[in-house]
N, C-alpha and C positions, 0 to 999 in steps of 0.2 A: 636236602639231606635227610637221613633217615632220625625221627624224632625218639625220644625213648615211650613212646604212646605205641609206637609200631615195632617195640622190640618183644622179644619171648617174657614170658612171665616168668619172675624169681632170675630175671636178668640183671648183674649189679654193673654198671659202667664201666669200662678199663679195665676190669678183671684178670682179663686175659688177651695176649697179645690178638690182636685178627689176622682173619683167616684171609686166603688168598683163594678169590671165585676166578675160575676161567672155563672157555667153553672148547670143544673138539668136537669138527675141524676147525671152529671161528664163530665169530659172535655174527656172522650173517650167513643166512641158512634158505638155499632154496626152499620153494614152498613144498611139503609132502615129503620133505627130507629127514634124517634121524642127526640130532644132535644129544650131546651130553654134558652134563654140569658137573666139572670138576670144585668142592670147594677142600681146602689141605688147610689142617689144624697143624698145633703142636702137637707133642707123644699123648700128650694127657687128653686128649679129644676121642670122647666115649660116641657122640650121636651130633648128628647135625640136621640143621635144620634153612632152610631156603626160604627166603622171601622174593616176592613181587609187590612192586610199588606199595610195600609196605604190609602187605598181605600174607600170610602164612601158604604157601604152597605145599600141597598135601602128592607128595609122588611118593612112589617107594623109592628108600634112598639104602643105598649098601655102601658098607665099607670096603674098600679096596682088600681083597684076603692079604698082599705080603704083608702092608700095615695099616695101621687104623688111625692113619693121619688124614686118610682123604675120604672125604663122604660122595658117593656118585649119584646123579639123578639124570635121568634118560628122559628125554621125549622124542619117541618113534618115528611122531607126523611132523612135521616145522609145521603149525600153522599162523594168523595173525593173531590172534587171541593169545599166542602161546608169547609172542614179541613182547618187549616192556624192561624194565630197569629192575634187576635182580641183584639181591645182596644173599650172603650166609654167615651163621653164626655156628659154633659149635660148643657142646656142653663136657664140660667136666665135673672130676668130685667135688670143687673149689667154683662153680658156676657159670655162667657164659660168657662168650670173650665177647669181642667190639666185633660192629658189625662187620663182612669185609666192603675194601674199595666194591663200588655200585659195577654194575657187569650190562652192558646197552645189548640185547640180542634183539635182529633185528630178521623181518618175514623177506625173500626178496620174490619176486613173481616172474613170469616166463618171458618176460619183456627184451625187448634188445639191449645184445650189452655192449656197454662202451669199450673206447679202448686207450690205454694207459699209453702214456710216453713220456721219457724222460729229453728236457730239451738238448741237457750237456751229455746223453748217452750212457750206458749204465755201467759205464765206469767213472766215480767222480774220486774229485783230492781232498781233503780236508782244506778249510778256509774257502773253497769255490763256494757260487750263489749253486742253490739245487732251487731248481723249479718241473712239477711235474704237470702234464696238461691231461685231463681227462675228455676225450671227445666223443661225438654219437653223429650220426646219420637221423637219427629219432630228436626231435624238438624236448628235452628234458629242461623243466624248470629249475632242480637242484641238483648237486654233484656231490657224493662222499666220496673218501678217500680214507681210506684203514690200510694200516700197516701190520702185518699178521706180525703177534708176539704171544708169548703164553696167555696174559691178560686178556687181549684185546686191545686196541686203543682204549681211554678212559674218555676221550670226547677222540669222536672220527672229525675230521676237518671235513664240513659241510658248507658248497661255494653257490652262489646265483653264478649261471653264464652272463658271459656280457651279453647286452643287448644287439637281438639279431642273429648270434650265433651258438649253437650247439654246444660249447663246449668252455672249461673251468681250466684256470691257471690256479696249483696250489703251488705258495711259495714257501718253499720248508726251510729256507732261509742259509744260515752257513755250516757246509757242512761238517761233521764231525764223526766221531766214529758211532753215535748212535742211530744216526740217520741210515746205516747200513741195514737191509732185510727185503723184505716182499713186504711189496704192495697191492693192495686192487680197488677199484673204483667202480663205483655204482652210478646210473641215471635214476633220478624222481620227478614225482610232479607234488608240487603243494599239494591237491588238494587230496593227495592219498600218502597214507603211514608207510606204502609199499614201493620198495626198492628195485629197479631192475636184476637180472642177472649180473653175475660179477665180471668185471673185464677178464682178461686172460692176464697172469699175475704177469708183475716185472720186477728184476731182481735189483736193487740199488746196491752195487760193491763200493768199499769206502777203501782206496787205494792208498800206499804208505803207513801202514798201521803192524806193519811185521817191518824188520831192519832190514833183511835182505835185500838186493835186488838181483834179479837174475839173469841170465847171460842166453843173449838169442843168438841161433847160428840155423843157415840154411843148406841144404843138400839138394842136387848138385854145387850150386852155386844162385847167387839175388839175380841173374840174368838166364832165364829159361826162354825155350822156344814151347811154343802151344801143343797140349797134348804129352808134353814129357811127365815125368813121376817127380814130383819134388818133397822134401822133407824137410820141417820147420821141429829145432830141436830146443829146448826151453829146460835151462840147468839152472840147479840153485845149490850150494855149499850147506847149507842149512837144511835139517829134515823139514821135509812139507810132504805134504800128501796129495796135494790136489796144484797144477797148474791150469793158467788159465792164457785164451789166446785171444788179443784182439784185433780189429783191424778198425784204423782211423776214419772215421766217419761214417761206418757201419751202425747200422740203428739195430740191427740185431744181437742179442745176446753174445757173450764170448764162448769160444769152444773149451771146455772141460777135461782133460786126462787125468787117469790119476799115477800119480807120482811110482819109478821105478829107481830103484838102487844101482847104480853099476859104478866101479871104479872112484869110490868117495864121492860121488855124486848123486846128488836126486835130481831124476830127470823126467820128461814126457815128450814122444814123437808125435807130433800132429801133420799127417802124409794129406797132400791132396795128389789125388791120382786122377785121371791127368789133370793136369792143369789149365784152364782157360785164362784169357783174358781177363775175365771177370774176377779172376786169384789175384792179381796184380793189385799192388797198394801197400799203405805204410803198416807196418804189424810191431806189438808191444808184449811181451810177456810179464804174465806174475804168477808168482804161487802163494798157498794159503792152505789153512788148517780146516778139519772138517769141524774143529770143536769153535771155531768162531769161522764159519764158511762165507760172511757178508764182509771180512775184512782182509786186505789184500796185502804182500808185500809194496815197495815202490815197485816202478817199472821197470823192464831190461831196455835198454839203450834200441831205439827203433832200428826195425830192417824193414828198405825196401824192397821188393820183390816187384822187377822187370820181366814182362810176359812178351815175347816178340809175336805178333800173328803169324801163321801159315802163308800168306800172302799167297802168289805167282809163283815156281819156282824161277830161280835164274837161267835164260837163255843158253842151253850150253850147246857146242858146239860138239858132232863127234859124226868123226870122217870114217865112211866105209870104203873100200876095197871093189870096185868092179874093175876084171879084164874084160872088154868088149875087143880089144883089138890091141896095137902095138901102145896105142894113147892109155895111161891112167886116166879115169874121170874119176872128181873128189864129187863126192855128193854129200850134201850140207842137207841133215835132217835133226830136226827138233828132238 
């Protein structure tokens, strides 16, 4: 923790509430990349000031022009020098406030990046177990795991793979409705500070957290022939803005619309045109708010949707007409 030997001079303790550090885009930052240091006082916060590992950090630092709550400090390049454990304090008429919570900004390098999966799928219920696996093709000694939030994580969950294999089981244990947001995962090796590139994010929705549930219906009808136009329609009584579509046992993301008004209803059309085989399977709707977008109504009541193949057509019979003579002949062509 940060000692009062490593605080600003004419600094008195508790003075004033702290400040809140975070970084944009994220506390891990390709290497040669431009990141920036948000820290946000109260109204009375004149000037601010940044620390590393306890060290006075000398940037130019500006006030935000609408107000003079947030002090900003820019660094251009991400490099490893620049990485390290950052706090900020900010000054008023009445003295300096507490340090803020410590901020981990970390260098990541051009390395292969792993890749994120959720075992239960990314849509989970509250009370389920959530476990998330980080894996690589690349032999990585260690695994983070951050969850992007304005702060940052305050400690990223840092795993050994098992022995043998590439890749980390992080158990986030039961879930609830904070467990909802983006995540990403990093590979490392001991015996460097330096992180890989970052997985490609994965979104955790925390399902049953709006009252609604919403009500699925299909167009033409749940039994289609292959190559027709079908239409998945996803209503809810309750405003929402944003529905979502999934399909059971799909490792990929849900499909997104955003929400239209017609006849007391909010709704969203999700068309696959045409349709394959591959459409075929159990489907669940929910909708959700943009101002809490990682939390979901319950689900609408499952529809399946039956895809028949094109197959053969059937055998059909269809008689032509020759006069050769006084005799009709039926000729039987395909």
């Amino acid at each position: 923790g940060e000692g009062l030997c490593n605080a600003p001079s004419g600094f008195l303790p508790g003075t004033l509430p702290k400040p809140t550090l975070w970084a944009e885009p994220g506390p891990v930052i390709p290497y040669r990349s431009p990141v920036t240091l948000w820290c946000e006082g109260t109204l009375e916060a004149q000037k601010f000031d940044l620390y590393k590992e306890g060290k006075h950090v000398l940037w130019n630092t500006q006030t935000e022009r609408k107000s003079t709550t947030r002090g900003k400090f820019s660094i251009t390049h991400m490099t490893e020098h620049d990485a390290g454990r950052y706090s900020c304090y900010y000054n008023s008429p009445t003295g300096w406030s507490e340090p803020s919570e410590p901020l981990e900004l970390r260098a990541t390098g051009e390395s292969e990046k792993p890749s994120l999966l959720s075992q239960q799928g990314p849509i989970v219920a509250s009370g389920q177990n959530l476990t998330l696996q980080c894996r690589s093709d690349v032999g990585y000694d260690r695994f983070a795991l951050h969850k992007e939030t304005k702060q940052g994580l305050p400690q990223s969950l840092v795993l050994q793979p098992q022995a043998g294999l590439s890749q980390a089981h992080f158990p986030l244990d039961t879930v609830s409705r904070s467990h909802g947001g983006r995540y990403r995962c990093y590979g490392g090796y001991n015996l460097s500070s330096e992180w890989s590139a970052p997985s490609d994010p994965l979104d955790i929705l925390v399902a049953g957290h709006l009252p609604d549930r919403p009500s699925l219906s299909v167009q033409p009808g749940p039994r289609v022939a292959s190559g027709e136009n079908v239409t998945l329609l996803c209503q809810s009584q309750s405003w929402r803005d944003t529905f979502l579509l999934s399909k059971e046992g799909a490792a990929s993301p849900p499909l997104c619309r955003g929400s239209k008004h017609r006849a007391q209803q909010y709704q969203a059309e999700f068309s696959m045109s045409p349709v394959t085989s591959a459409h075929g399977g159990t489907y669940r709707c929910y909708s959700s708010h943009s101002t809490s977008p990682f939390l979901l109504s319950h689900p609408s009541e499952p529809l399946e949707l039956l895809v028949s193949g094109k197959g053969p057509k059937p055998y059909q019979l269809s008689c032509q007409l020759w006069v050769l003579s006084p005799e009709i002949l039926w000729a039987v062509r395909e």
